[in-house]
PQR file with spaces between the fields and no chain letter, atoms N, CA, C, O and H, PARSE charges and radii, in Angstrom:
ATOM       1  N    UNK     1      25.702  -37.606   15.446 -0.4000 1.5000
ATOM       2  CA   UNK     1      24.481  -37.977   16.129 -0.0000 2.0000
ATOM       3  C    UNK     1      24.451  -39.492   16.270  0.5500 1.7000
ATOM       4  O    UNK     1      25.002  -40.134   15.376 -0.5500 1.4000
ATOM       5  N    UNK     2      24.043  -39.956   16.986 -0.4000 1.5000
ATOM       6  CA   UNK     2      24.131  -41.398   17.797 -0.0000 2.0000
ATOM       7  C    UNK     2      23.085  -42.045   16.992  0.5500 1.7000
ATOM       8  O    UNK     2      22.699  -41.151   16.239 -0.5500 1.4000
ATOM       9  H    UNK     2      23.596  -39.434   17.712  0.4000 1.0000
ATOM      10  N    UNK     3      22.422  -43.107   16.742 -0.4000 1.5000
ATOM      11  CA   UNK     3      21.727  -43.938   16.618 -0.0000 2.0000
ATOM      12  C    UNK     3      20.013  -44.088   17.639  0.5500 1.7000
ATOM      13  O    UNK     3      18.913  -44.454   17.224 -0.5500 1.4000
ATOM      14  H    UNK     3      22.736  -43.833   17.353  0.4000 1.0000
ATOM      15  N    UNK     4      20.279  -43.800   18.534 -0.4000 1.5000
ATOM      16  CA   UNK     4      19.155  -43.278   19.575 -0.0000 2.0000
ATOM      17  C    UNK     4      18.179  -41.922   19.314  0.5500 1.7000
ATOM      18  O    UNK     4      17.089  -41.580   19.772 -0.5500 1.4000
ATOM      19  H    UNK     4      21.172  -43.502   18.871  0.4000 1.0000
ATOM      20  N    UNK     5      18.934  -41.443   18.541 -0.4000 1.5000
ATOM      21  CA   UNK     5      18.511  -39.924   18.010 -0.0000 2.0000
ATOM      22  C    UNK     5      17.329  -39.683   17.750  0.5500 1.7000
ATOM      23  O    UNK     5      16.607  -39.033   18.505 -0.5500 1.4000
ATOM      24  H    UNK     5      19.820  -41.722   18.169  0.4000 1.0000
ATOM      25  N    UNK     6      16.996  -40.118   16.764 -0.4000 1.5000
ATOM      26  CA   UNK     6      15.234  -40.653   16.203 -0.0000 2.0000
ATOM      27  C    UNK     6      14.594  -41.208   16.701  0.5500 1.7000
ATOM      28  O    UNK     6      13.427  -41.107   16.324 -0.5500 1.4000
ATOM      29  H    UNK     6      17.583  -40.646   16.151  0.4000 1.0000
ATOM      30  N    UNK     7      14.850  -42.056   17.737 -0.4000 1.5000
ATOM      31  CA   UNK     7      13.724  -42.756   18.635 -0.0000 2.0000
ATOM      32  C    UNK     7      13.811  -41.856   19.669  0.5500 1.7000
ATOM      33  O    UNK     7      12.650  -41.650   20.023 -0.5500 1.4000
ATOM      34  H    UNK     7      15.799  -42.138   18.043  0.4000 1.0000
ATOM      35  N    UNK     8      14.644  -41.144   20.413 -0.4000 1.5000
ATOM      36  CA   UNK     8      14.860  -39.899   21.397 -0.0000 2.0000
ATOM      37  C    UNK     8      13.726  -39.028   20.602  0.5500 1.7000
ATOM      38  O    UNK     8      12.555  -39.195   20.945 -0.5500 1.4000
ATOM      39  H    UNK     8      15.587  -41.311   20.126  0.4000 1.0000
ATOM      40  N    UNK     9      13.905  -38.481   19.981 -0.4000 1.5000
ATOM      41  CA   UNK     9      12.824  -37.412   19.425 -0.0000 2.0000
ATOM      42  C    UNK     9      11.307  -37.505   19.229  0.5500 1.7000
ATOM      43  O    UNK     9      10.398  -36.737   19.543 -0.5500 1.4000
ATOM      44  H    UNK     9      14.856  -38.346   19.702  0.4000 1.0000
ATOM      45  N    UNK    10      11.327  -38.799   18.552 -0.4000 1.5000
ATOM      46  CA   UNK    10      10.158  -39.880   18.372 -0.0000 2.0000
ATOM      47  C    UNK    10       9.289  -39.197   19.864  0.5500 1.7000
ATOM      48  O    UNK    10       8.431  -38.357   20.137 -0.5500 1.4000
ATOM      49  H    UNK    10      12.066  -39.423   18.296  0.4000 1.0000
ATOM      50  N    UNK    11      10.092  -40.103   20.477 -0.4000 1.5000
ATOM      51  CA   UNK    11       9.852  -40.166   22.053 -0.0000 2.0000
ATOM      52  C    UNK    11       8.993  -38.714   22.398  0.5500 1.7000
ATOM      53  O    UNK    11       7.812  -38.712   22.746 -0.5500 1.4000
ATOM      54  H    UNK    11      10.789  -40.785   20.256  0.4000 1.0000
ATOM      55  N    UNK    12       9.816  -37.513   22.232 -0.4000 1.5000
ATOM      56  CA   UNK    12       9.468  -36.627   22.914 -0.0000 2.0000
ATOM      57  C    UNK    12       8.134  -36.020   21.862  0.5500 1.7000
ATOM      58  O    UNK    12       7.351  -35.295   22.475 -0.5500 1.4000
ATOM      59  H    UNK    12      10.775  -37.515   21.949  0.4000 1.0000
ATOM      60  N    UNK    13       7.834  -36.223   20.494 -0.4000 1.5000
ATOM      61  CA   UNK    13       7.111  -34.991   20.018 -0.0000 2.0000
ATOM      62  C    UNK    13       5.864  -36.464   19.987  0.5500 1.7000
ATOM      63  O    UNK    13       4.784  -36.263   19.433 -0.5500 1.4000
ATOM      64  H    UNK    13       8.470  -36.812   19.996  0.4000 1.0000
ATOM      65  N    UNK    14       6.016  -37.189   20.314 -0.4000 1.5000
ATOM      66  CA   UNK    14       4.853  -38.055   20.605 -0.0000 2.0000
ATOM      67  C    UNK    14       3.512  -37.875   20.873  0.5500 1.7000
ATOM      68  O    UNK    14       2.636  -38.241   20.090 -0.5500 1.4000
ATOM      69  H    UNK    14       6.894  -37.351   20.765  0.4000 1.0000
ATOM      70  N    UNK    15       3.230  -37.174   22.246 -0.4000 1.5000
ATOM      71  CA   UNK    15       2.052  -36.372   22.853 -0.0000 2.0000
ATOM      72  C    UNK    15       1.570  -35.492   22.308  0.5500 1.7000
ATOM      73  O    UNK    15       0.365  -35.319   22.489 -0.5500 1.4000
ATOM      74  H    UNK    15       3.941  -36.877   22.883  0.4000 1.0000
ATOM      75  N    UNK    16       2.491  -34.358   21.202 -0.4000 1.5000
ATOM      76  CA   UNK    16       2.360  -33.275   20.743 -0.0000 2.0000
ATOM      77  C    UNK    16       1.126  -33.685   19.741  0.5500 1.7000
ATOM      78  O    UNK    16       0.082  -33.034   19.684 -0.5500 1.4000
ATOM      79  H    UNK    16       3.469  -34.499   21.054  0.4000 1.0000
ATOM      80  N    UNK    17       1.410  -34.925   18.912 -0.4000 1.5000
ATOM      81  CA   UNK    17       0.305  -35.312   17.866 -0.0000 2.0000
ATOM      82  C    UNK    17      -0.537  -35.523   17.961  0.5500 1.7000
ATOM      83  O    UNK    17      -1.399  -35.627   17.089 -0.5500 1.4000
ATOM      84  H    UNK    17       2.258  -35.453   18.958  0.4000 1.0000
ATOM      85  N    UNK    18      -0.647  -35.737   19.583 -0.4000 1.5000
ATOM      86  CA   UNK    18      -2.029  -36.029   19.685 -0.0000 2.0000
ATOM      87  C    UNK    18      -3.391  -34.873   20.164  0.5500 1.7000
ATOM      88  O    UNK    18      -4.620  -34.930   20.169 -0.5500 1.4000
ATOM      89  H    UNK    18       0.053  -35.652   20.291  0.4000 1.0000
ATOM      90  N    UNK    19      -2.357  -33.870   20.532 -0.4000 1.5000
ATOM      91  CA   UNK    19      -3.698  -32.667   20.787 -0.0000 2.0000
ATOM      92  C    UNK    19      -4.193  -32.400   20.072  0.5500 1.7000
ATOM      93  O    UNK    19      -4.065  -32.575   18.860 -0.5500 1.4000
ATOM      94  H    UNK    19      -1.358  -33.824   20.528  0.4000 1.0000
ATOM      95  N    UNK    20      -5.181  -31.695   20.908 -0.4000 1.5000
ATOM      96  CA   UNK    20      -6.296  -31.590   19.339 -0.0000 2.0000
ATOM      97  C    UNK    20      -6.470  -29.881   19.079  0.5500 1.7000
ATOM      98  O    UNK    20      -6.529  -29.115   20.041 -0.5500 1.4000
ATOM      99  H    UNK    20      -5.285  -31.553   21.892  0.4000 1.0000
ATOM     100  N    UNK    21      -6.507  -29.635   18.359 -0.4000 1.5000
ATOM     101  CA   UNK    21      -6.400  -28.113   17.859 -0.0000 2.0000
ATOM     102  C    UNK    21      -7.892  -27.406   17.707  0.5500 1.7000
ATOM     103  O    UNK    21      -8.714  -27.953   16.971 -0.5500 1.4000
ATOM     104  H    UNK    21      -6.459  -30.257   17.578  0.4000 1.0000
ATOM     105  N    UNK    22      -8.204  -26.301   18.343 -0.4000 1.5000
ATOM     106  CA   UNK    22      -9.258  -25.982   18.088 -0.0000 2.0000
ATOM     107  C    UNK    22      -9.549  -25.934   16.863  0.5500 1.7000
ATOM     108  O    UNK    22      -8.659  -26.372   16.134 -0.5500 1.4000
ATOM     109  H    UNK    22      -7.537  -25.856   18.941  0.4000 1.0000
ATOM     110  N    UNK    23     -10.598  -25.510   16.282 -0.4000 1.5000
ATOM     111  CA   UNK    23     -10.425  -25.036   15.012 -0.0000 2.0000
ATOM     112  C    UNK    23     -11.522  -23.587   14.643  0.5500 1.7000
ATOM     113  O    UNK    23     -12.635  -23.936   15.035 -0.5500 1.4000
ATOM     114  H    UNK    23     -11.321  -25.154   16.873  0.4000 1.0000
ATOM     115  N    UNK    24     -11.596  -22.414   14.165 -0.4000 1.5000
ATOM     116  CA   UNK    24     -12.292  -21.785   14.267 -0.0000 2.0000
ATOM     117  C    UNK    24     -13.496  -21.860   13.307  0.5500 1.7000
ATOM     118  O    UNK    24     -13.462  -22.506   12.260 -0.5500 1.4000
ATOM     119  H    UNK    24     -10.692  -22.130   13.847  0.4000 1.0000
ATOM     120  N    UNK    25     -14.538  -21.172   13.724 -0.4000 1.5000
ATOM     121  CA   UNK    25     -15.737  -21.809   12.916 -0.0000 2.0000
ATOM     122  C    UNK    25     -15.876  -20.634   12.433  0.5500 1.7000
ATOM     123  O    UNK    25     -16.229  -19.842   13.306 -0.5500 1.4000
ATOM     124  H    UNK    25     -14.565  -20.648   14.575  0.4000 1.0000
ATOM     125  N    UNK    26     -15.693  -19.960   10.942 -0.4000 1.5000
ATOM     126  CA   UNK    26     -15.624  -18.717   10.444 -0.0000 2.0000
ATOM     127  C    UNK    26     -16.682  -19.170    9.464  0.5500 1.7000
ATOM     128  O    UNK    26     -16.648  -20.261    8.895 -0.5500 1.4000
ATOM     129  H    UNK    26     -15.406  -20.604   10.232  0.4000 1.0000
ATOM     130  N    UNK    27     -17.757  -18.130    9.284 -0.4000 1.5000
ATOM     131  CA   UNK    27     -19.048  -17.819    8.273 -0.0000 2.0000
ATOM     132  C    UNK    27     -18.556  -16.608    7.537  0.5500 1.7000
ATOM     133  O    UNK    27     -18.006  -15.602    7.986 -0.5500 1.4000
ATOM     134  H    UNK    27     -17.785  -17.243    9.746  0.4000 1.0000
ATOM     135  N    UNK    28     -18.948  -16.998    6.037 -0.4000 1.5000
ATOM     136  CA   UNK    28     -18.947  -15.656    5.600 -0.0000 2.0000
ATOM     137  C    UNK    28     -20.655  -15.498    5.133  0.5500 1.7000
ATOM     138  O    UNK    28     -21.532  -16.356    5.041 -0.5500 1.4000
ATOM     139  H    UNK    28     -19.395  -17.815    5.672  0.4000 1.0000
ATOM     140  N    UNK    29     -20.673  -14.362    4.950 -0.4000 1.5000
ATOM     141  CA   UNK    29     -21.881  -14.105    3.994 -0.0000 2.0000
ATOM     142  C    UNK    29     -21.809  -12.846    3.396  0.5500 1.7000
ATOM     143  O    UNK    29     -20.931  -12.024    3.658 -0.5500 1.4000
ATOM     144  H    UNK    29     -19.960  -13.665    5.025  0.4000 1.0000
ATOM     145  N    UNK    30     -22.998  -12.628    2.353 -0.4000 1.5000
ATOM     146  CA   UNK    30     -22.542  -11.508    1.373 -0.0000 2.0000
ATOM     147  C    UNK    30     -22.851  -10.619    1.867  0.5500 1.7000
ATOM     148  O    UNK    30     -23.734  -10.551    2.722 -0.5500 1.4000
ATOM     149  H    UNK    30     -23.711  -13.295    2.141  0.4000 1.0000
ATOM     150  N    UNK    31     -21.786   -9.176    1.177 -0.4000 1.5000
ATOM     151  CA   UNK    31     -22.111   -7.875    1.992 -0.0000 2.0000
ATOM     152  C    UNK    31     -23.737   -7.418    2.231  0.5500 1.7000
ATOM     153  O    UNK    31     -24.844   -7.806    1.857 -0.5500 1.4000
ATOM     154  H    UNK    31     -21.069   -9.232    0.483  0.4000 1.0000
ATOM     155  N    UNK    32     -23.388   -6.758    2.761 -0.4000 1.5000
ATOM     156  CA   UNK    32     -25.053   -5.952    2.875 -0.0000 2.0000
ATOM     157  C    UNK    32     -25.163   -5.296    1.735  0.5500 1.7000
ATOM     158  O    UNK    32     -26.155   -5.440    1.021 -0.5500 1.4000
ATOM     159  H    UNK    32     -22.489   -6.443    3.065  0.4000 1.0000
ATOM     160  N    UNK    33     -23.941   -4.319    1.351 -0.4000 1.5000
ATOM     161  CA   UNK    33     -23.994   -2.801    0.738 -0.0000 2.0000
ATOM     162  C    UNK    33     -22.727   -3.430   -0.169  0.5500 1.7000
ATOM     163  O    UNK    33     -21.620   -3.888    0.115 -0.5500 1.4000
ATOM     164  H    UNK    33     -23.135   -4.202    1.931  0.4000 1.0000
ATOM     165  N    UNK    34     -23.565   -3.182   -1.557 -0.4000 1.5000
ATOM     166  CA   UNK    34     -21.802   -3.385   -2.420 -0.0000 2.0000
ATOM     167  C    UNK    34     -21.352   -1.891   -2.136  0.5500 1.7000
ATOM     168  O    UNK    34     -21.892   -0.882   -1.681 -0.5500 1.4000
ATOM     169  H    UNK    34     -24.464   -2.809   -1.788  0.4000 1.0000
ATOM     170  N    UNK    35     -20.167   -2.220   -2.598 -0.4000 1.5000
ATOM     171  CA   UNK    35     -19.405   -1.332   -2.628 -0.0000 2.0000
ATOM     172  C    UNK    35     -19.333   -0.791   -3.688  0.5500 1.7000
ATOM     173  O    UNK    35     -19.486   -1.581   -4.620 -0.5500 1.4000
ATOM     174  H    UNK    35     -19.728   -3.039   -2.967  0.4000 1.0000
ATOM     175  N    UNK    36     -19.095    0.659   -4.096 -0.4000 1.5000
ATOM     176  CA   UNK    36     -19.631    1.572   -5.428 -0.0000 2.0000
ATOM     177  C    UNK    36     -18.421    1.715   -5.434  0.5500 1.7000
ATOM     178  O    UNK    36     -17.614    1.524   -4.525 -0.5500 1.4000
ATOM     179  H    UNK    36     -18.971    1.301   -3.339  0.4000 1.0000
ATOM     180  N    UNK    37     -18.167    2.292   -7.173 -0.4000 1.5000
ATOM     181  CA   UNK    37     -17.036    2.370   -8.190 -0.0000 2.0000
ATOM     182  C    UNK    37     -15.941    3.339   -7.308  0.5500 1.7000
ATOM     183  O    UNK    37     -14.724    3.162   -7.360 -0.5500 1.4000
ATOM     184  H    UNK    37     -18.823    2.448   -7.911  0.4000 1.0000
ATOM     185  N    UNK    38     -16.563    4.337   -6.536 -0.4000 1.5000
ATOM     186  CA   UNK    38     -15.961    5.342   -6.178 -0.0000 2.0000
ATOM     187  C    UNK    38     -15.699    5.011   -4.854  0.5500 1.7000
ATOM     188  O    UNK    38     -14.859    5.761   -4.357 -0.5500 1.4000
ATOM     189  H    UNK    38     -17.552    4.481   -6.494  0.4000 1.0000
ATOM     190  N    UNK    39     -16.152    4.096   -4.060 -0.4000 1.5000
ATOM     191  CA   UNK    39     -15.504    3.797   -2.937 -0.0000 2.0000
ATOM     192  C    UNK    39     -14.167    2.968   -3.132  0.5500 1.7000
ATOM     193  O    UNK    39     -13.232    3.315   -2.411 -0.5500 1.4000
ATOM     194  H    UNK    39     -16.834    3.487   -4.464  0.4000 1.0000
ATOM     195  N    UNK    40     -13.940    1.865   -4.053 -0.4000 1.5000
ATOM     196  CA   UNK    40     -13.231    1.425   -5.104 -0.0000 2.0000
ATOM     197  C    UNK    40     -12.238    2.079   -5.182  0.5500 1.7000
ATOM     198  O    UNK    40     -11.352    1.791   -4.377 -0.5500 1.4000
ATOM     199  H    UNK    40     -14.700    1.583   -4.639  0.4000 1.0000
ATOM     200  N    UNK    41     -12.055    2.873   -5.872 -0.4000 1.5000
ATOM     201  CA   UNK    41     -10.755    3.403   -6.446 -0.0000 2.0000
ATOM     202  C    UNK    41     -10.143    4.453   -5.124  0.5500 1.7000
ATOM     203  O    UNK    41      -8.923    4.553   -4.996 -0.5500 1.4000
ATOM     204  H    UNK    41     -12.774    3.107   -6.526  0.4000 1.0000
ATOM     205  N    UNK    42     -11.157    5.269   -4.100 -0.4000 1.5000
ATOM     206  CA   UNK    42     -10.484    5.420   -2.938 -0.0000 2.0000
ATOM     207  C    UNK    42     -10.061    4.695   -2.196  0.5500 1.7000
ATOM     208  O    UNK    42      -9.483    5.329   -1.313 -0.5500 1.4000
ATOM     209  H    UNK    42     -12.148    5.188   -4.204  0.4000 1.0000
ATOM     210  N    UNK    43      -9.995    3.192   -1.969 -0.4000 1.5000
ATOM     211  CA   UNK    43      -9.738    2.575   -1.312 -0.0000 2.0000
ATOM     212  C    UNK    43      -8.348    1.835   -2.147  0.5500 1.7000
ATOM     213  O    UNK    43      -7.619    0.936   -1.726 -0.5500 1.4000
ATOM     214  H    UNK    43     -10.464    2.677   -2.686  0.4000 1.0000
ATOM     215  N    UNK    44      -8.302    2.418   -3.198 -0.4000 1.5000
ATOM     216  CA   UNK    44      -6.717    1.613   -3.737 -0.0000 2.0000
ATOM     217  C    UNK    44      -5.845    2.944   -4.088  0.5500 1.7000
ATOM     218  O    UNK    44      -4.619    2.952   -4.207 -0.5500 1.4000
ATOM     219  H    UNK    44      -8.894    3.148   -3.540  0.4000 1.0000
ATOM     220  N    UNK    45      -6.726    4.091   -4.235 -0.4000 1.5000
ATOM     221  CA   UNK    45      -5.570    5.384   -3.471 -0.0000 2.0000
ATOM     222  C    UNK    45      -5.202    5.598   -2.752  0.5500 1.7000
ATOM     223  O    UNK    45      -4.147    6.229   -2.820 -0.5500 1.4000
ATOM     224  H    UNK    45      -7.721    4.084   -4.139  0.4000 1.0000
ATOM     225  N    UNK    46      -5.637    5.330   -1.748 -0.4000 1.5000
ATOM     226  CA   UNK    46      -5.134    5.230   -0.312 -0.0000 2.0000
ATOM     227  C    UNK    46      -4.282    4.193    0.284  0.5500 1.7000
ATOM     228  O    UNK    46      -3.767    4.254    1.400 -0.5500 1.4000
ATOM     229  H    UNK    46      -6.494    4.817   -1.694  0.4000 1.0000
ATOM     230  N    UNK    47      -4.158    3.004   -0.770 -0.4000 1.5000
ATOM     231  CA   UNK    47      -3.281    1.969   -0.126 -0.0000 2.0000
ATOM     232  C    UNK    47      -1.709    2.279   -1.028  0.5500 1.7000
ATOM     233  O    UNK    47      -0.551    2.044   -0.686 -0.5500 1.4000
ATOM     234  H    UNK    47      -4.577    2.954   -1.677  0.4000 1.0000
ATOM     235  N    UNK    48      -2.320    2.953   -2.402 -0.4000 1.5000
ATOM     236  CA   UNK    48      -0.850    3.404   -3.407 -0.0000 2.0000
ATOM     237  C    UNK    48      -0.426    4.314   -2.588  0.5500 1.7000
ATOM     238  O    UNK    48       0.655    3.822   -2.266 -0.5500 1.4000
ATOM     239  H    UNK    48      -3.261    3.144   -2.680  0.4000 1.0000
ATOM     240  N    UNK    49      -0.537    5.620   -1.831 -0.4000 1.5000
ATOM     241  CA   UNK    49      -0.308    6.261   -1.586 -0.0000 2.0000
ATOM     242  C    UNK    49       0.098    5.974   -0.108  0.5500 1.7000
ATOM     243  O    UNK    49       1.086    6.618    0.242 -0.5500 1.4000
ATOM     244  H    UNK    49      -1.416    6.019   -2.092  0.4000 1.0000
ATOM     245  N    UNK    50      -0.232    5.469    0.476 -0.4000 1.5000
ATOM     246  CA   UNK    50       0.160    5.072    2.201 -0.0000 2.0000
ATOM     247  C    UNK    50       1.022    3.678    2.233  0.5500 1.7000
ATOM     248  O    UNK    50       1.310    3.169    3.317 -0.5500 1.4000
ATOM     249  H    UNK    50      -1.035    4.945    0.192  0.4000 1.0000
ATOM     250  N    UNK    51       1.414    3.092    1.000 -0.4000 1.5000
ATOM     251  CA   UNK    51       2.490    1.989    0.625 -0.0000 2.0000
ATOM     252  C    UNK    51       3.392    1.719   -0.283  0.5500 1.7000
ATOM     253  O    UNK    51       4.261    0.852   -0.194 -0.5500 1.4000
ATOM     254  H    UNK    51       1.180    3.505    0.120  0.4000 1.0000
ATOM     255  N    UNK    52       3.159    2.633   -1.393 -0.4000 1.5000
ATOM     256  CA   UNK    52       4.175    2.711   -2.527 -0.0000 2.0000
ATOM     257  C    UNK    52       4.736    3.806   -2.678  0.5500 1.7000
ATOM     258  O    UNK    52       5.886    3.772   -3.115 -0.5500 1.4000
ATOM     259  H    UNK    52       2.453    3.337   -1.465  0.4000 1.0000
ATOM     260  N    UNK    53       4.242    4.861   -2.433 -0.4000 1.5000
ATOM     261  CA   UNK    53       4.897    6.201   -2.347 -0.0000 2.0000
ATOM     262  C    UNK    53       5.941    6.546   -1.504  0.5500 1.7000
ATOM     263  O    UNK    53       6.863    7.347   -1.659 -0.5500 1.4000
ATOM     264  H    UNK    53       3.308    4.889   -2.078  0.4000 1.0000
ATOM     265  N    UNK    54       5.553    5.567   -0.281 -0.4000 1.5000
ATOM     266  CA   UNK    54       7.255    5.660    0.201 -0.0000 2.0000
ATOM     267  C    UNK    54       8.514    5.096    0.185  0.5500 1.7000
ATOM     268  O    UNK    54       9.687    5.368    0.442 -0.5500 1.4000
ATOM     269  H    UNK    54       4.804    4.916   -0.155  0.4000 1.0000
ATOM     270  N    UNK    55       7.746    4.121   -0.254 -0.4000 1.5000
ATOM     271  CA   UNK    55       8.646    2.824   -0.681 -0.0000 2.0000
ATOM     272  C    UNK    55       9.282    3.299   -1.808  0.5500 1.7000
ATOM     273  O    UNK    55      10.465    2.981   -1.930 -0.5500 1.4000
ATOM     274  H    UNK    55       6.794    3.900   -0.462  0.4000 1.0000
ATOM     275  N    UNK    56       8.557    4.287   -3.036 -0.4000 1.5000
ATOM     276  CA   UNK    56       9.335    4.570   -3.993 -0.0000 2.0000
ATOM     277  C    UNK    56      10.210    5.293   -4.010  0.5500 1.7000
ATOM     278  O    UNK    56      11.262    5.103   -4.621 -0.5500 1.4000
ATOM     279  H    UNK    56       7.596    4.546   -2.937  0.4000 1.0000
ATOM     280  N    UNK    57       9.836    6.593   -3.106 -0.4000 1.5000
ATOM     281  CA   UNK    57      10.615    7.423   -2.508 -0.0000 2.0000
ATOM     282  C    UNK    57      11.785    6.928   -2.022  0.5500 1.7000
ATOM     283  O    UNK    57      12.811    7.534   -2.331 -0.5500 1.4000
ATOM     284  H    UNK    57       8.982    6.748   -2.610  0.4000 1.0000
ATOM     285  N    UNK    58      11.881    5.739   -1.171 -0.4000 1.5000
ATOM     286  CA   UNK    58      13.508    5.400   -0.288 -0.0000 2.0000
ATOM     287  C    UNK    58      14.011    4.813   -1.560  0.5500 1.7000
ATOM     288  O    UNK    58      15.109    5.280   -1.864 -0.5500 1.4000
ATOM     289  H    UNK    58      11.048    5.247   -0.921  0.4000 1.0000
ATOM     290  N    UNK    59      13.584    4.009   -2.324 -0.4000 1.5000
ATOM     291  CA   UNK    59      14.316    3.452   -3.677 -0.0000 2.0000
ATOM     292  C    UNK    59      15.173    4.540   -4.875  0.5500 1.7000
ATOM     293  O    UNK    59      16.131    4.287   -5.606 -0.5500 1.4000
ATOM     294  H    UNK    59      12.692    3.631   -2.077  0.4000 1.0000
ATOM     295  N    UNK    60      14.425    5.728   -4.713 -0.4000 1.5000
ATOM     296  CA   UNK    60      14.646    6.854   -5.919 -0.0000 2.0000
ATOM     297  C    UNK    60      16.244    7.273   -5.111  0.5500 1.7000
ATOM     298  O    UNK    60      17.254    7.339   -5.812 -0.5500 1.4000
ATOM     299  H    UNK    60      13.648    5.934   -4.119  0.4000 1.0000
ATOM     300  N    UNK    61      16.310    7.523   -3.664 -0.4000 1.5000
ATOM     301  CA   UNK    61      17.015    8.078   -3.344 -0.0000 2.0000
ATOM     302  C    UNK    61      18.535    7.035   -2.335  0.5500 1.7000
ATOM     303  O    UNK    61      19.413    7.330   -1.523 -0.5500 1.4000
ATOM     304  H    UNK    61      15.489    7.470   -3.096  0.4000 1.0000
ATOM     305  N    UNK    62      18.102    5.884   -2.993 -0.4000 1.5000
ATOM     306  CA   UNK    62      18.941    4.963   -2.359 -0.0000 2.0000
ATOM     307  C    UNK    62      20.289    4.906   -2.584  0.5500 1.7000
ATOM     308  O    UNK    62      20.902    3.915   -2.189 -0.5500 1.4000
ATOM     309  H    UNK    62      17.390    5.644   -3.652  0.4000 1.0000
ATOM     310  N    UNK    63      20.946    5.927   -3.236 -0.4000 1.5000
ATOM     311  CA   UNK    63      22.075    6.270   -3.646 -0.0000 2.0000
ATOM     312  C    UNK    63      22.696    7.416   -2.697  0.5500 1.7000
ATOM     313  O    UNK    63      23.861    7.341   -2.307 -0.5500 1.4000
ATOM     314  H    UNK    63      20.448    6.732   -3.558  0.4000 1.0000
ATOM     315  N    UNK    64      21.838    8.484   -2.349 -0.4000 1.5000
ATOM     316  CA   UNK    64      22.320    9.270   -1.156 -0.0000 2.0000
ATOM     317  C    UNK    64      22.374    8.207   -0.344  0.5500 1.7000
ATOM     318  O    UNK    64      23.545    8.183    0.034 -0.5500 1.4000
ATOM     319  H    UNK    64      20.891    8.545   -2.665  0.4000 1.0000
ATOM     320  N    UNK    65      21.612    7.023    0.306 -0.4000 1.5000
ATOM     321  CA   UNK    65      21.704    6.636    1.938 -0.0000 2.0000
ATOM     322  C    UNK    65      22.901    6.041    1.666  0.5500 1.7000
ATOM     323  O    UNK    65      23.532    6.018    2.722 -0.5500 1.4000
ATOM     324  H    UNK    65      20.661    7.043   -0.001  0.4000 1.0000
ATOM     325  N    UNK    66      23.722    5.400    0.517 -0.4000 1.5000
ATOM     326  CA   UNK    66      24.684    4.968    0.562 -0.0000 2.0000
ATOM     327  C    UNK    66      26.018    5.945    0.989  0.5500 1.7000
ATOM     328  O    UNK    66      26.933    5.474    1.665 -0.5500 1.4000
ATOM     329  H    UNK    66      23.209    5.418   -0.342  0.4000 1.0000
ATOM     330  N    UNK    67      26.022    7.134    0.591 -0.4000 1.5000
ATOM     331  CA   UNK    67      27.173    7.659    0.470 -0.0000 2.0000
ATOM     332  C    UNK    67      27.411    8.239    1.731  0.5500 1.7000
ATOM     333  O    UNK    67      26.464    8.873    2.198 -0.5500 1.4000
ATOM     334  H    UNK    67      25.279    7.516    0.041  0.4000 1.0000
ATOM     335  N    UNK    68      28.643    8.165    2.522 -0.4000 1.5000
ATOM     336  CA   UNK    68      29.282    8.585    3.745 -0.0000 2.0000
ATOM     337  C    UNK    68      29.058   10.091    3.607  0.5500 1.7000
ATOM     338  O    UNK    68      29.326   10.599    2.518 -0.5500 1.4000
ATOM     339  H    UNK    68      29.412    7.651    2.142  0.4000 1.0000
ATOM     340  N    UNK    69      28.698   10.686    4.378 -0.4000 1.5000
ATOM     341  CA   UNK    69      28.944   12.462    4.712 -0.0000 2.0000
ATOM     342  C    UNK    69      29.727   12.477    5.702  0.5500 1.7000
ATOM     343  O    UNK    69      30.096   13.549    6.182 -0.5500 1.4000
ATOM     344  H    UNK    69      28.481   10.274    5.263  0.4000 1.0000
């Protein structure tokens, strides 16, 4: 790389620094409705079961996908 290199680049991402980025204006506030014990634990059965169960599944059996038939 030449000596010009860094001032070449300089050069080009120059303008880039200067836009201005929106930024989003996000509020939170507190729920309306807590959430009960039993909505709770369905809502982390349903994520074990629709994300680890298959995942465990291809891991248990990752020894068949290896072997040539």
């Amino acid at each position: 790389m030449s000596v010009l290199t860094p001032t070449l680049l300089r050069g080009l991402t120059g303008p880039v620094r200067r836009l201005l980025v929106p930024r989003a204006q996000v509020h939170s506030k507190p729920p309306r409705e807590q959430l009960g014990t039993m909505e709770i634990a369905i809502g982390l059965t349903s994520c074990f079961l629709c994300i680890l169960l298959p995942s465990g599944w291809v891991l248990s059996h990752l020894e068949s996908y290896k072997k040539r038939e």
